[in-house]
N, C-alpha and C positions, 0 to 999 in steps of 0.2 A: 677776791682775786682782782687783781688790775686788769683795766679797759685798755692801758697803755702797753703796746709791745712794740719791742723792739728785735728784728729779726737777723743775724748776724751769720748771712751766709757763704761757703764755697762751694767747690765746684762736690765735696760729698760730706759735705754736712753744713746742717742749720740751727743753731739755737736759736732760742727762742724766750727772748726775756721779756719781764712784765718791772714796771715801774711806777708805783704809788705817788709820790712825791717827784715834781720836775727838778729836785736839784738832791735826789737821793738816791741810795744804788739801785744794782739791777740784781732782780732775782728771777734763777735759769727755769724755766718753767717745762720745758721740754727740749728734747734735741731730735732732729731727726736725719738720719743718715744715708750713706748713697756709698758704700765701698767701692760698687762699678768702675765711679771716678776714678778711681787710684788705680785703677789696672791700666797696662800701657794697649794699644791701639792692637798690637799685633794679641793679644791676647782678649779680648772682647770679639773683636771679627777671628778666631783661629780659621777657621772653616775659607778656604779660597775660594774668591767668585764664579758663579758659573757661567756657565758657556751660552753664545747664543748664536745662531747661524743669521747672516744677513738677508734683508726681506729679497735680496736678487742676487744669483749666484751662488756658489756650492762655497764659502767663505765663511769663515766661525770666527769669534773674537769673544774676549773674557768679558763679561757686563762688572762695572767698575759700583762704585756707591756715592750717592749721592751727597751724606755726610759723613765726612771725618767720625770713626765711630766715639772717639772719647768726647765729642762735639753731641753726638747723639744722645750719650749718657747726662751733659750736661740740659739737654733739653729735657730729657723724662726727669729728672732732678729738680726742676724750674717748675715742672706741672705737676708733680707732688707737693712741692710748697705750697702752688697756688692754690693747689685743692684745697690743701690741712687751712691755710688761712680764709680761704672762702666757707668751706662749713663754718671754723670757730668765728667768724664776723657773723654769720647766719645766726649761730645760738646766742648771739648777742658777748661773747667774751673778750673780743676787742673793739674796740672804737676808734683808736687811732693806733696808726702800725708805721716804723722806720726800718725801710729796708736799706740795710747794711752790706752791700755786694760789691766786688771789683767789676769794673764796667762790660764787660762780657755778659757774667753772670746776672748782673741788674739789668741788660738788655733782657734777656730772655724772662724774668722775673715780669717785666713789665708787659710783657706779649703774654703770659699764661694765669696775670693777674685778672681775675674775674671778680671784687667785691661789691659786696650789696650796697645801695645807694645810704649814705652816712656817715659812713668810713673815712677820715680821715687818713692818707697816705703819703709819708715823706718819703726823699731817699739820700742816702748820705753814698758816696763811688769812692768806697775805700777796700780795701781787702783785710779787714779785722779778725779773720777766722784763727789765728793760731795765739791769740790773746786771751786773757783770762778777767773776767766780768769788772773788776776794777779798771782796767787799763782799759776796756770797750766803754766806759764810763767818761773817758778822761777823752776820750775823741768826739764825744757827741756833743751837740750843740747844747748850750748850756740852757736853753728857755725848752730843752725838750726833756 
């Protein structure tokens, strides 16, 4: 199994490729998914905010949220990657890892990234997810 992965995420899914050779293709090694993403805002929050009375006065106002909930999903999404790539760097299955995200999605990748000292880490700020493992080939730098 290759050390090299290359990680090709959106906002509800992430492949996950591995690469032998620096100028040979990529083979998909696992996918891992987030359908939440795909659902629109008003359907993740369905439930309306509740109520809360002000600390002075007989006055009540709706309590609003603090993220955007398809914002939210994309943050538990970000820390499930970082999980699944921090165990497999732990059991030693990768060694160096390119993450492939639109710049959003690579922000929060980069705040839930926790790997073991060794690791090699690049990032490429593309949005590659609706491509198919050739064409994700053909965007990457060629010395990786």
């Amino acid at each position: 199994m290759s050390s090299r992965w290359i990680v090709v995420a959106d906002s509800s899914q992430a492949r996950i490729f591995g690469m032998d050779d620096p100028q040979g293709g990529l083979q998909q090694l696992e996918t891992l998914e987030h359908p939440e993403a795909l659902k629109h805002a008003r359907d993740i929050n369905a439930d309306r905010p509740g109520r809360a009375f002000d600390s002075k006065g007989a006055g009540r106002h709706a309590m609003g949220t603090a993220v955007d909930p398809v914002e939210q999903e994309q943050i538990r999404f970000a820390k499930e990657i970082g999980a699944y790539l921090k165990a497999a760097c732990q059991d030693g299955r990768c060694k160096r890892l390119l993450l492939v995200a639109g710049p959003r999605l690579l922000g929060e990748l980069r705040q839930h990234l926790d790997l073991p000292p060794g690791v090699t880490v690049s990032e490429l700020e593309k949005n590659l997810g609706q491509f198919d493992a050739n064409e994700i080939r053909g965007h990457l730098p060629s010395h990786w």
